[in-house]
C-alpha positions in Angstrom: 0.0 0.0 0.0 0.9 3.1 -0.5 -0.1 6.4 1.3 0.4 9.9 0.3 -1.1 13.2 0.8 -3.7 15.3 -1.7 -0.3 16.8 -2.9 0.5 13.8 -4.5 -2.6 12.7 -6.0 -2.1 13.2 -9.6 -2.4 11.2 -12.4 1.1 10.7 -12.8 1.4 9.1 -9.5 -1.6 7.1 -9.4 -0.7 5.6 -12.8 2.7 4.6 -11.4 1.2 3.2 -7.9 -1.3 1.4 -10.4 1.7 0.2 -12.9 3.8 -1.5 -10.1 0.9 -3.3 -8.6 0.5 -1.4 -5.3 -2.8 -0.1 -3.4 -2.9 3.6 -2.9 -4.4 5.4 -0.5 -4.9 8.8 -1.0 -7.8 11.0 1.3 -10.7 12.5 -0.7 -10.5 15.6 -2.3 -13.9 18.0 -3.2 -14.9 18.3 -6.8 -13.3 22.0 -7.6 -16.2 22.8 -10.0 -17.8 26.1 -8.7 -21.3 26.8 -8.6 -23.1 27.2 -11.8 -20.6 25.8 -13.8 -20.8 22.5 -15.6 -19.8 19.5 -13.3 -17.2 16.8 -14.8 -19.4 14.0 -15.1 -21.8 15.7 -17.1 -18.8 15.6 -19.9 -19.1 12.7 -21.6 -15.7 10.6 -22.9 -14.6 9.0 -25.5 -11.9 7.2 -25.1 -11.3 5.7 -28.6 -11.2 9.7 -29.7 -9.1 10.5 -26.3 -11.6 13.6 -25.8 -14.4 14.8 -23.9 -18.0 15.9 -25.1 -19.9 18.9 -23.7 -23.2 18.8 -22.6 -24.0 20.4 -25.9 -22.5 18.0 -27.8 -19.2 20.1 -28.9 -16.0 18.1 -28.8 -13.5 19.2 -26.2 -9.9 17.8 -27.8 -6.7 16.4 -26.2 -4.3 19.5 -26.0 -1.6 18.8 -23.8 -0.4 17.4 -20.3 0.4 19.9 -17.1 3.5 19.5 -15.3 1.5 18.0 -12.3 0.0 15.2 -14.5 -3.0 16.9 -15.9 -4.6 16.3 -19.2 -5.8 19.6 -20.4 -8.7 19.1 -23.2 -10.3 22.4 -25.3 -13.1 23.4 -27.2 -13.0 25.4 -30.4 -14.0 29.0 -29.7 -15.3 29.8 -33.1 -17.9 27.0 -32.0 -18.4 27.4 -28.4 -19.0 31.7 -28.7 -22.8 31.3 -29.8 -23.5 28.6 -27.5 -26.3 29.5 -25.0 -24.6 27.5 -21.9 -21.4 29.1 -22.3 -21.3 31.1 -19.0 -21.6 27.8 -17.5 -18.6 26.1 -19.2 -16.3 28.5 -18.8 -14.6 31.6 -17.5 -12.0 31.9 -20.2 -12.4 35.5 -22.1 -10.7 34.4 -25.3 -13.6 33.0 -26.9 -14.7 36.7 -27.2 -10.9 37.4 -28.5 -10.1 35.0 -31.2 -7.9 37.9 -33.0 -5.5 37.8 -29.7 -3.7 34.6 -31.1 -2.5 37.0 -34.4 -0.8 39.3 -31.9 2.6 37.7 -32.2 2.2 37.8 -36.0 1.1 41.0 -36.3 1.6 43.8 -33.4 4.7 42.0 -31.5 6.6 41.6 -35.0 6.1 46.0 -34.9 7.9 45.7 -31.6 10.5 43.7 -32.6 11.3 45.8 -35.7 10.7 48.7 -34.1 13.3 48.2 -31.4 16.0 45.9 -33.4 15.9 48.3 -37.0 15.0 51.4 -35.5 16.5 52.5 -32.3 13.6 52.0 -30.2 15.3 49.8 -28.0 16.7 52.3 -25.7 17.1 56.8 -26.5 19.3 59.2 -25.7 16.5 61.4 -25.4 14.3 63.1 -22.2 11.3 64.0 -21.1 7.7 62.6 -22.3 7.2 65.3 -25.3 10.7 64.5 -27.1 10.2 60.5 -26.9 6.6 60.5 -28.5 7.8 62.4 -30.9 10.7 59.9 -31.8 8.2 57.1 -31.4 6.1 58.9 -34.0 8.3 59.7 -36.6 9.9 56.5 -36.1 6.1 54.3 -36.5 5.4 56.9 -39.4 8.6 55.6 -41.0 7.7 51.8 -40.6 4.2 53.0 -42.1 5.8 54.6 -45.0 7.5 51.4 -45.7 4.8 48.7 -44.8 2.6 51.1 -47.6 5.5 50.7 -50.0 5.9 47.3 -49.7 1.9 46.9 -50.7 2.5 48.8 -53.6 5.9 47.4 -55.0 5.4 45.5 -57.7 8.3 42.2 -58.8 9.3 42.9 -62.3 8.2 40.4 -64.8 9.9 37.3 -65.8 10.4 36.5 -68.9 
């Protein structure tokens, strides 16, 4: 037999204590659903799939595993944001911001260039007035060349 505190009741651990043929014995924790929301068992699995179904039917896929042992399964947002149960599935905002996962490719990339190509990463200047100007002429610039770019066209092969 094995014992061990709520701290070690994971997955991980109670797949190994299962693996290597021992009994555990581990003290009961509370289902940590809050109220209103959607208790586990009312997700039903699939295990040939490996994912979970709502109540409403939409399929909740494998994603990944947490450092404590966890298997993490998701919805799709684009599916889920109509859905008239949704304030009692989740908490998560970014159904409502599906354009958040673009950031890296679009706003972070202006960062980057900004600081690496153009001096942004650090100025010899002072005071608040003198920087937003920099920072203007400097995202003017970029904009000057961003609109060039679109308008460039490749000469023709022939």
């Amino acid at each position: 037999m094995v014992a061990a505190d709520a701290g070690y009741k994971t997955p991980a651990v109670a797949q190994y204590i299962f693996e290597n043929d021992m009994t555990p014995a581990l003290p009961y924790t509370r289902p940590r659903t809050k109220d209103g929301y959607f208790k586990k068992h009312e997700y039903v699995y699939n295990e040939y799939y490996d994912c979970y179904f709502c109540p409403q039917g939409q399929v909740l896929k494998y994603a990944t595993t947490t450092k404590e042992g966890y298997r993490q399964y998701f919805s799709d947002p684009v599916q889920c944001k109509d859905c008239p149960f949704l304030s009692k599935c989740t908490q998560s905002k970014e159904h409502k911001k599906l354009i958040y996962a673009r950031r890296k490719e679009t706003i972070e990339r202006v960062f980057a260039d900004a600081k690496e190509k153009h001096g942004m990463r650090w100025t010899t200047l002072r005071g608040l007035k003198k920087l937003s100007m920099q920072a203007m002429l400097t995202f003017a610039a970029m904009n000057l060349k961003k609109m060039a770019c679109w308008t460039w066209k490749s000469p023709a092969i022939t």
